[in-house]
C-alpha positions, 0 to 999 in steps of 0.5 A: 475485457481482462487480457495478459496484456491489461495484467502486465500494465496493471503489474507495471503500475504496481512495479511488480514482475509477473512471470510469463507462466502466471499471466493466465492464471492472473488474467482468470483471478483479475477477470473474476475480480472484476466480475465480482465487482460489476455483480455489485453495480446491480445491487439496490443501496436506496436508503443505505447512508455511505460508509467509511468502511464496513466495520464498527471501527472507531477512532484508535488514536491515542491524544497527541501529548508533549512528553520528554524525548529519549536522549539524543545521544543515545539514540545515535549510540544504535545507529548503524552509521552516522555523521555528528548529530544526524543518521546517514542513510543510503542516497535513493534519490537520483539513482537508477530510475 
């Protein structure tokens, strides 16, 4: 049974805020959601191979090929901070949560 409270925990995992006023409406949405996907539990698959996906898609991945690097110097010339050789970047790691 799909009720706000399943669609809070859901957004909870999903780290997203859900407004009080949309909770029924995404109770309905998930709760049709899920209804769609029981129908398909009824389906006969008996001699259907498993897919991967459901499309024609091959492999689009060009060969891993060695080639020249940019130069190092003028990558860091772009960067908006730095320190010697290296970018710096903002500390995430530890903070907040």
């Amino acid at each position: 049974m799909v009720d706000p409270a399943l669609v809070q925990h859901v957004a909870l995992l999903a780290r997203l805020e859900v407004p009080p006023e949309r909770l029924p409406t995404l109770t309905k949405e998930m709760a049709s959601i899920i209804g769609y996907v029981e129908q398909l539990k009824d389906l006969d698959v008996t001699g259907v191979p498993p897919l991967s996906h459901g499309g024609g898609a091959h492999d689009v991945f060009r060969d891993d090929v060695p080639a020249p690097s940019l130069p190092r110097e003028s990558l860091l010339e772009v960067a908006p901070r730095r320190e010697g050789p290296f970018y710096l970047v903002p500390k995430v790691i530890g903070e907040g949560a």
